[in-house]
N, C-alpha and C positions, 0 to 999 in steps of 0.2 A: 551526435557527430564527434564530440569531444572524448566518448569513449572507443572511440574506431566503427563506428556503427552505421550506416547508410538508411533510414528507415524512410516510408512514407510521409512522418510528421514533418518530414523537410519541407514538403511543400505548404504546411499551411503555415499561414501570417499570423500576425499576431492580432489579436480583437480589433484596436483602435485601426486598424487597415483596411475592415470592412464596413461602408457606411449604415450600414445597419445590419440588425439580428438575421433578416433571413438570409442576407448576401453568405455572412458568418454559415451559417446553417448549410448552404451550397457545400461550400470549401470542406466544410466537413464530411457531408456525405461524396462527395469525389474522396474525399483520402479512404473514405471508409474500402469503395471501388478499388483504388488503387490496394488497399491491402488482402484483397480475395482476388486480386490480381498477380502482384507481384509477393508477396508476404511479408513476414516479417524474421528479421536475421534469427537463424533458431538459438543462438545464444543469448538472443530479448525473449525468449519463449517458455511458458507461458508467460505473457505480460497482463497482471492482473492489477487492478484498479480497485482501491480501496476507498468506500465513502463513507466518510463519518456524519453520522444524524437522520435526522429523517423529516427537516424542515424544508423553508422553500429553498435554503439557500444549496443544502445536500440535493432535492429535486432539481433545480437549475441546472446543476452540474450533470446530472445524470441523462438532463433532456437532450443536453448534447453529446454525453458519450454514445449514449443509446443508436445515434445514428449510425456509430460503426456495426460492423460485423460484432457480436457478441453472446455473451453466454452469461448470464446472472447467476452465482450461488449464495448457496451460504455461507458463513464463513466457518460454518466447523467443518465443510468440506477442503480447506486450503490444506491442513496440516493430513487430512489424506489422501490429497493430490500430490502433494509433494513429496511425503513420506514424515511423519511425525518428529519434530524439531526436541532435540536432546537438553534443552534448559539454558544451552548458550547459542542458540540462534542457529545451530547446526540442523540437519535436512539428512535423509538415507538418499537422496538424490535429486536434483534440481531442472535435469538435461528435460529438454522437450521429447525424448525419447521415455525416458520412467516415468512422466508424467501421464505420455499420451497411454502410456501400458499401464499405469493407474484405472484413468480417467475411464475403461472399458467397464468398472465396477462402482462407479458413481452414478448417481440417478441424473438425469442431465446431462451428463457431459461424453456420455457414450459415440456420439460420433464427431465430438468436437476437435476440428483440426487447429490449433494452438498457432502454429504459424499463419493462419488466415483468419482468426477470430481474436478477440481481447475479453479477457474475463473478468467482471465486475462483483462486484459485493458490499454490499451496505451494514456498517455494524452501528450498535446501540449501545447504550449506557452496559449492559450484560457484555458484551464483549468485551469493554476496555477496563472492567476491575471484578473481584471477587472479594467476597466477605474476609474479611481478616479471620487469620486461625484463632480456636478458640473463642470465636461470638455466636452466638447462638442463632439459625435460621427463623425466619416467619413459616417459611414452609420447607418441604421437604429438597433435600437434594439430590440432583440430577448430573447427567454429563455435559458438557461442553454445549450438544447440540442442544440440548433442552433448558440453556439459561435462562429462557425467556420467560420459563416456568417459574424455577424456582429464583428470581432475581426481585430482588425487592425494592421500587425506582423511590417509593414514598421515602425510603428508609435513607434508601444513597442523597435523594434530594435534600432530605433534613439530615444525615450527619454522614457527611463523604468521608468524613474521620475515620469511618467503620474498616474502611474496605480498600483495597491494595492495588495496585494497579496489576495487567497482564497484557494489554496492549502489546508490550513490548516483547512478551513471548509468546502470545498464540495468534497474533496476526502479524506483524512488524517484518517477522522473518520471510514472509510468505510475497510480501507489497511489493512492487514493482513503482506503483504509483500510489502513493497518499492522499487522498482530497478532504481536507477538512471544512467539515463543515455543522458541525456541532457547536453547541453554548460552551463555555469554558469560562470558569473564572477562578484564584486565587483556591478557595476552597477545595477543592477538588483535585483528583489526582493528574498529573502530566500523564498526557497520549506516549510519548516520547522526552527524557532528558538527556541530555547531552554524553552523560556518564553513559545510559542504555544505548547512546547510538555507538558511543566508540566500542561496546563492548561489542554491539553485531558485527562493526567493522574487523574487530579483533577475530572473532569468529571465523568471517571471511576470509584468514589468511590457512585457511586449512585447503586441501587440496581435494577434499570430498565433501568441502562446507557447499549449501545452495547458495551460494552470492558465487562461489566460481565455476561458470561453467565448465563442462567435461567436453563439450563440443569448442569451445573456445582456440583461434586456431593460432592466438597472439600469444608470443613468448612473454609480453611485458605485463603481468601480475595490477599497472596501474590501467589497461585497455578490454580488462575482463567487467564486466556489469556486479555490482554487488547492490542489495536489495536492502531497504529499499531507494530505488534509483533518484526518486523527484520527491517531492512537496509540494501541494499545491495548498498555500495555506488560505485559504478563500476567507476564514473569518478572520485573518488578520490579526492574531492576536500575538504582540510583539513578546517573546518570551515568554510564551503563552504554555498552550496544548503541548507544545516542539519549542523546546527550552533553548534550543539553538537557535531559530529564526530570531535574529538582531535587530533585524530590517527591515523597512519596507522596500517595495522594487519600483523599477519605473519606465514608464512605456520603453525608454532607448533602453533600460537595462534590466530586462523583464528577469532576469536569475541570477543567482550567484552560489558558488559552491561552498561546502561545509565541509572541512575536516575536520573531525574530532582527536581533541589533544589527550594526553596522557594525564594533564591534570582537569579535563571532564569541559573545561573549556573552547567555544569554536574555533577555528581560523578561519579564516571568511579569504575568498578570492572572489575574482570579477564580480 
């Protein structure tokens, strides 16, 4: 609402509103209703949901998107939904229209209508970093979609040193939603830092970047959607995975917004 946007999430409450899981689970499936009803504004479109990990805390999260209307991929399908992002967070186009004229050559998503469906994708340890250049592989190497292949978790487990993060350019650009839910600690590379989010936001200020719609019908540059929109940091890790999250939230103040500064650090509102 904050970005000039009317959606169906208006109506659902926040957790502690409903006195238990299934009541929650109702509320969910009515918005899902309500959004194969009414839709969603095509300048949120596609609105894809990204899940980090693949434990319970990543599955908990998924049991309740799942309610909605949705479409599951993988995530090397993002960057050829969208159109393949330039190295600074830029997109050949982001509109629910070049998407949907993508998506007729994707395995999946062939009849998927974007303004009445939300598209999910689970990524792993292989999505969010690659081997540093010049170290030599365990096995051979593949493209993007086949990391799972050649990705080597023993190797990342025992020395995160090795290996570079990419998070921040082969999924990051594409997110609507972020849900983390992954292990993270000191060792290991940041999902997102602060310097990477300003530089997508910088991105953003292009006029054929994917954070600004081409459908968009507001003159004001700060009521266009730029991606990725939310954070939902579920593992809590303060400074964590998302170098910008400072804080924790609290029932009365379940969000707050992030600007990212010129000198890499946040400004924090509400």
């Amino acid at each position: 609402l904050g970005l000039g946007y009317s959606t169906p999430f208006l109506n659902v409450g926040s957790a502690y509103m409903y006195p238990d899981l299934d009541k929650a689970k109702r509320a969910v499936k009515r918005l899902g209703e309500s959004i194969k009803i009414d839709g969603l504004p095509p300048q949120l479109a596609p609105l894809v949901f990204v899940f980090t990990g693949t434990g319970n805390v990543s599955k908990g999260a998924r049991e309740v998107f799942e309610l909605l209307p949705h479409k599951m991929v993988d995530p090397s399908v993002l960057s050829l939904l969208f159109g393949a992002a330039d190295g600074k967070g830029c997109a050949a186009g982001g509109s629910v229209e070049s998407c949907t004229k993508r998506a007729k050559y994707i395995e999946g998503l062939e009849d998927c209508d974007f303004s009445r469906e939300v598209i999910g994708t689970v990524v792993k340890a292989e999505h969010m970093v690659e081997l540093k250049s010049g170290l030599s592989r365990s096995s051979s190497s593949g493209d993007f979609k086949n990391k799972s292949v050649e990705f080597d978790r023993e190797r990342y487990q025992r020395s995160p040193g090795d290996f570079d993060p990419t998070f921040h350019r082969d999924i990051a650009p594409y997110a609507s939603v972020i849900v983390t839910g992954h292990y993270w600690d000191p060792r290991f590379p940041r999902l997102l830092t602060s310097e990477q989010l300003r530089a997508l936001r910088e991105a953003s200020s292009d006029e054929n970047a994917l954070y600004l719609s081409p459908q968009s019908s507001s003159s004001d540059p700060a009521l266009t959607p730029k991606r990725p929109l939310l954070v939902a940091d579920l593992t809590c890790d303060i400074g964590g995975s998302m170098e910008f999250l400072t804080h924790t939230t609290e029932p009365h103040a379940p969000f707050y917004l992030v600007k990212p500064t010129e000198e890499g650090e946040p400004s924090l509102e509400g």
